[in-house]
C-alpha positions in Angstrom: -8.7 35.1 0.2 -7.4 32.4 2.0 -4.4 30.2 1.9 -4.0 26.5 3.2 -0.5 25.2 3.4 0.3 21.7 4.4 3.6 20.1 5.2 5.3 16.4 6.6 4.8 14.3 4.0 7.7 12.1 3.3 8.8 8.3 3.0 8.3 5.9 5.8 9.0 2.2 6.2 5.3 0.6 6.8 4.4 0.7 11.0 6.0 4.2 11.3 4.3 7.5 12.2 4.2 10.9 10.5 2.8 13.9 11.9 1.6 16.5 8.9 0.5 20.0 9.7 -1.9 22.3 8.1 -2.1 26.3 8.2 -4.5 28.7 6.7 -3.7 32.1 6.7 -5.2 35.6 4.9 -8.5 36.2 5.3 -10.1 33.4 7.4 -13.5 34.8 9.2 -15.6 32.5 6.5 -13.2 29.4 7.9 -15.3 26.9 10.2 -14.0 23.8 9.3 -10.7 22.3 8.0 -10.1 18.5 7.1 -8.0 16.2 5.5 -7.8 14.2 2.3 -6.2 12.4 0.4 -6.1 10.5 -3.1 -3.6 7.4 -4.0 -3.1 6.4 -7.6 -6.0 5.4 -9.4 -8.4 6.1 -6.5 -11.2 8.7 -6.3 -10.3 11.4 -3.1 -11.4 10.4 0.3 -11.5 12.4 3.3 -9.7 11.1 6.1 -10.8 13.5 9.1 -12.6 17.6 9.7 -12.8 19.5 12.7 -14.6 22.2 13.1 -14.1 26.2 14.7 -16.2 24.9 17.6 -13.6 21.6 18.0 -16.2 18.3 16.6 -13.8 15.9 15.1 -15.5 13.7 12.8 -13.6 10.8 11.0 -14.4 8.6 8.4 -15.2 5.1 9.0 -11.7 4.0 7.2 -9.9 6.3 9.2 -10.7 5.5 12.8 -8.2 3.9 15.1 -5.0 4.7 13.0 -5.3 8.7 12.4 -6.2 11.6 14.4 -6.8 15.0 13.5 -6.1 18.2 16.1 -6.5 21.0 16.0 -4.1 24.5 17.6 -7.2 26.8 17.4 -5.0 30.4 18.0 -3.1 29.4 14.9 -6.1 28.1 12.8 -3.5 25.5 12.4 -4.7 21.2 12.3 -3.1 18.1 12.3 -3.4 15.0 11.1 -1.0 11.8 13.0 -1.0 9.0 11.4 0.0 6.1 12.6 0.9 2.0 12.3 0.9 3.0 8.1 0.7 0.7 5.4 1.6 0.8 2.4 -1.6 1.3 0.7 -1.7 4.8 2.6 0.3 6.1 0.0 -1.0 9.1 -1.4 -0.9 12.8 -1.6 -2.7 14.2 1.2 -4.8 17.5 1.1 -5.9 20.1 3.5 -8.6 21.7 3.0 -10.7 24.7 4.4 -14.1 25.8 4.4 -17.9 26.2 5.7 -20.0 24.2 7.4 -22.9 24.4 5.3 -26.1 21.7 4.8 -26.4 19.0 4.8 -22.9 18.8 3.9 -19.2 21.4 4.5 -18.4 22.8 2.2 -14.5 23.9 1.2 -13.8 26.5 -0.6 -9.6 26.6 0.1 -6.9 23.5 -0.7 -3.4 23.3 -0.1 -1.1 21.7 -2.9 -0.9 18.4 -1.5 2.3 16.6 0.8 3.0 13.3 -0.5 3.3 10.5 2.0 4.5 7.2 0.6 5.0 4.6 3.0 7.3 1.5 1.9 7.2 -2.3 2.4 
């Protein structure tokens, strides 16, 4: 089994930053890809960013220019910086692990969520 841990949520004031970090442990030889989500109140979950074992970075269209997801590859640990936040970045923000599969990935593992609420 694996495990997926996330941490660095918290409450900003809207233009600040916030760094949140994600680490899977246990058994993780099935683990290619890990990403980010997240879901606000009311809205369906959207992911933000994924990178994959091999390093591709792929970001949603929504995402581009104010997030930015890394990866520390010995650790299997990622990151997500976000930056210049608004409020309506509020949300509880997911990691997630899993395959790369086709024609979509595939994740199998979820952390409990970090809740990120960004203030007027």
């Amino acid at each position: 089994q694996v495990q997926v841990a996330e941490s660095g949520g918290g409450v900003v004031q809207a233009g600040g930053s916030l760094r949140l970090t994600c680490v899977a442990s246990g058994n993780q030889f099935s683990i290619n890809v890990m990403a980010w989500f997240r879901q606000a109140p009311g809205k369906e979950r959207e992911l933000i960013a994924s990178i994959s074992s091999g390093g591709t970075a792929e970001y949603a269209d929504s995402a581009k220019g104010r997030f930015t997801i890394a990866r520390d590859s010995g650790k299997n640990t990622v990151y997500l910086r976000a930056d210049n936040l608004k409020p309506e970045d509020t949300a509880i923000y997911y990691c997630a692990a899993g395959r790369i599969g086709f024609p979509n990935y595939i994740y199998d593992y979820w952390g409990q969520g970090t809740q990120v609420t960004v203030s007027s």
